[in-house]
C-alpha positions in Angstrom: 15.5 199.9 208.5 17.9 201.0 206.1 19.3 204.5 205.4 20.2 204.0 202.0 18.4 205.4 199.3 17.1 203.3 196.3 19.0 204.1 192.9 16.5 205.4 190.9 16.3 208.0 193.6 19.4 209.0 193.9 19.7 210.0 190.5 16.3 211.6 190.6 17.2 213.7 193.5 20.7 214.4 191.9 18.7 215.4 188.7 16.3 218.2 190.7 19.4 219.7 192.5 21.3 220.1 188.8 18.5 221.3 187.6 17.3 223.6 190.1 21.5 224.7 189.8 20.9 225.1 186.1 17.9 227.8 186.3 19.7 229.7 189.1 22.5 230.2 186.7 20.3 231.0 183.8 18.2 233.4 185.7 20.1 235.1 188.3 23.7 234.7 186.8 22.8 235.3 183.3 25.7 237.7 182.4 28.5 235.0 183.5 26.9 231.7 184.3 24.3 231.9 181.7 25.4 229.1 179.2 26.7 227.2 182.2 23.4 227.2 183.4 21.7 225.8 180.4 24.4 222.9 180.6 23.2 221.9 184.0 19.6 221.8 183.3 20.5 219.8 180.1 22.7 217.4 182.5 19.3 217.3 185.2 17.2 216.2 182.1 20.1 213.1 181.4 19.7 212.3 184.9 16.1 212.5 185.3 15.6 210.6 182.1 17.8 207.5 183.4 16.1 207.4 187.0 13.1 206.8 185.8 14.2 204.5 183.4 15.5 202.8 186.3 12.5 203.0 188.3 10.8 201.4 185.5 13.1 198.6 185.2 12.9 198.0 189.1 9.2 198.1 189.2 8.9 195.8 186.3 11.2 193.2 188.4 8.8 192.9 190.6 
């Protein structure tokens, strides 16, 4: 069995993590991290947005 993760994955799972990064900042951090914040959820969405377009392309190889 292999440990390593399929590629659409990763970036899916890198794309939560950003974005789950980006609201913390928004919400919590809003006085000093606030525009960061919207930067990282806008970085998640980029990152979500070419998993699944690599998911798609996988599946459809199949």
């Amino acid at each position: 069995m292999s440990t390593k993760m399929e590629r659409h994955k990763r970036y899916i799972f890198v794309a939560i993590i950003i974005t789950t990064l980006g609201v913390s900042f928004t919400t919590t951090l809003k006085d000093s991290l606030g525009t960061l914040g919207v930067v990282f959820i806008a970085i998640g969405g980029l990152f979500f947005i070419v998993g699944m377009s690599l998911k798609r392309k996988d599946e459809s190889k199949k």
